[in-house]
N, C-alpha and C positions, 0 to 999 in steps of 0.2 A: 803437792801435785806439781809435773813438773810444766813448764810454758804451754808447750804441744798439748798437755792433757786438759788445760785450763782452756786454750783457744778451743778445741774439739768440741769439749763441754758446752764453753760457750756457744758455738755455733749450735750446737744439737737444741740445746735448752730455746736460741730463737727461732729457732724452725717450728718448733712444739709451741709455741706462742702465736706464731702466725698463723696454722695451721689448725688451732683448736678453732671450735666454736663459743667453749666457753673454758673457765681456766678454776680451778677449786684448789685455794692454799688450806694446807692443813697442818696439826702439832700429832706428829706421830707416838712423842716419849710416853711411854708406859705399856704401848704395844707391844705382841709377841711376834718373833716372827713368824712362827701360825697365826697369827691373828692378820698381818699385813697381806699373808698369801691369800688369805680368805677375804681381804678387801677387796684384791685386784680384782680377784675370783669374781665378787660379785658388780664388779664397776664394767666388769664383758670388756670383750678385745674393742672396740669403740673409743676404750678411754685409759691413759698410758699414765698409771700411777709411779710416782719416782721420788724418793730421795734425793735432796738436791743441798745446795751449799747456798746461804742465803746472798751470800757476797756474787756467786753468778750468777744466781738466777734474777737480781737486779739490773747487774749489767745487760743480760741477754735480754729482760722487757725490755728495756728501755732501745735495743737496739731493731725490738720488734714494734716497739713503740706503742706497748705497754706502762699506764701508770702506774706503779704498786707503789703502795703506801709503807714507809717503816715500819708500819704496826703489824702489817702480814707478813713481815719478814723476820719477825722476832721471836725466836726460841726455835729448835732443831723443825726444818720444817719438810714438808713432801706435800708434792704438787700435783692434781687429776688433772690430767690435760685430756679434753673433752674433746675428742671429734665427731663421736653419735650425738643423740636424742640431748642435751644437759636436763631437760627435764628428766628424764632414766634415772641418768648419774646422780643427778641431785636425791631420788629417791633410795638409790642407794647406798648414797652416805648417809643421808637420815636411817633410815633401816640399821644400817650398822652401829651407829651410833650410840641408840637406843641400849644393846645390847653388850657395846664395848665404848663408856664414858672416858674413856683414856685418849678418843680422836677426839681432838678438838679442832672444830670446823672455823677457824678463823674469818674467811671473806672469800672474794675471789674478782671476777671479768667475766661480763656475758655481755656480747655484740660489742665490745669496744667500751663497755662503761666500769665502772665500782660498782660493784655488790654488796652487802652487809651479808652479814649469819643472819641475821632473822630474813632478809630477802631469798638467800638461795632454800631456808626453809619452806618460804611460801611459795618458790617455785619448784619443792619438790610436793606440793600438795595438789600441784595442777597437773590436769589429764594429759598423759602423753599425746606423743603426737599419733602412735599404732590405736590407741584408743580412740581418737578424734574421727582418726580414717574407720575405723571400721562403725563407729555410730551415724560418720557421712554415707557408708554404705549401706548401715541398715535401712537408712532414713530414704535413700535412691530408690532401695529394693520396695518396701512400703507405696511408693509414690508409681515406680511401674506396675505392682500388682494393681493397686488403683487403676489404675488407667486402662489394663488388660481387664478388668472387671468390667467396664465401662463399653467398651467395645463388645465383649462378651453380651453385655444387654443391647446394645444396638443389632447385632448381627440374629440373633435370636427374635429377637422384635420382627427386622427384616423377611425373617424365613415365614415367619407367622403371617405371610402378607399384612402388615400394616401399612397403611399410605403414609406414603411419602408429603409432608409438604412442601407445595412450591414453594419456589423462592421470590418472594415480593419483588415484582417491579422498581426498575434504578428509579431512583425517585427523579434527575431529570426529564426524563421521559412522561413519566406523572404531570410533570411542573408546564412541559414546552405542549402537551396535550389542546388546552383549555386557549393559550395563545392563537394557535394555528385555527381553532374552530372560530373564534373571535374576528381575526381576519378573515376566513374565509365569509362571516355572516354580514361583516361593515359593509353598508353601503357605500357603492360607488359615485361619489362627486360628481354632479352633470354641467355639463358646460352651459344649458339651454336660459336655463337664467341670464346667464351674461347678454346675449343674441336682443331677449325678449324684454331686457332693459335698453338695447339700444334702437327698437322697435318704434316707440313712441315718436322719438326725435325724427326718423324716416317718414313717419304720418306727418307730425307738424310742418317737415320741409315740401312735405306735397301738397297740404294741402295752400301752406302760403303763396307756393305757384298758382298754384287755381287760381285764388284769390286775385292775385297780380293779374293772373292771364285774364281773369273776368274786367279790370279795372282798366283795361287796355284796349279791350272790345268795345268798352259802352261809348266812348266820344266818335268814332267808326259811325255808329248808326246815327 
């Protein structure tokens, strides 16, 4: 291959790294090529199955900053590069699999990590994502008919004239009630006491005049 063909490669190979969501190295030798065309087939335009050179497609992770292991880079290999669902893709390479023991699913990258074979298994065992969406929708639809049910019996109720009940009193209002009556019944403080303790002392001062004025008269006669 000649420089220009190897740079190209390169560069294509780290566009396809960056760009996947997740990355699936595989051993193709023993496949037919009807059997590869029926891989892609079922891997759907979402995910870009390719025969590659294991010497660039080290260079290109690594330039997409990708860590691959030596070990998935060992024996003739070809690479799913994931841009749908990887939970999909994952279930279609198991699926395939199954059927043609000649791919061997070596590992891969999903979000930026290492994967094992047995991990991308267990992640092809998990509900997609179109299945998730549509059991969050059955689950919405369920919860509106509820609701519309519920209203259904209110409004029916309504027509049937059934009373309405009030709505209970804010309870400050309750609370500041019993206050205000309280106040209003407290007796009012009278000053008269005060007046009627100083009463006495005004007697005593009169009558000790008296007395003097009597004590002042009597040497007179």
């Amino acid at each position: 291959m000649a420089r220009s063909d190897k740079e190209t490669a390169v560069a294509e190979l780290t566009e396809d790294f960056r760009s996947s969501a997740a990355t699936v190295l595989t051993e193709y030798r023993g496949l037919s090529v009807a059997s590869m065309k029926e891989l892609r087939r079922s891997l759907g335009a979402d995910t870009k199955y390719s025969v590659v050179k294991n010497t660039l497609t080290k260079i290109a992770a690594k330039a997409a900053g990708v860590d691959l292991s030596d070990d998935l880079l060992a024996g003739p290999s070809a690479v799913a590069f994931i841009k749908g669902d990887p939970i999909d893709a994952a279930k279609s390479l198991k699926n395939f699999q199954k059927e043609n023991p000649f791919l061997v699913i070596k590992g891969g990258v999903f979000e930026g990590k290492a994967i094992s074979t047995a991990e991308i298994m267990k992640l092809a065992d998990l509900e997609s994502r179109e299945v998730l969406l549509s059991k969050l929708a059955g689950a919405m639809k369920g919860t509106m008919a509820k609701a519309a049910r519920t209203f259904d019996a209110l409004r029916i109720k309504l027509e049937a004239g059934a009373p309405v009940v009030a709505a209970p009193a804010p309870a400050e209002v309750v609370a500041e009630a019993p206050v205000a009556e309280a106040a209003a019944e407290a007796p009012v403080a009278d000053a008269t006491p005060v007046v009627e303790a100083e009463a006495p002392i005004v007697e005593a001062v009169t009558a000790d005049s008296t007395v003097t004025a009597e004590a002042t008269e009597t040497p007179a006669e």
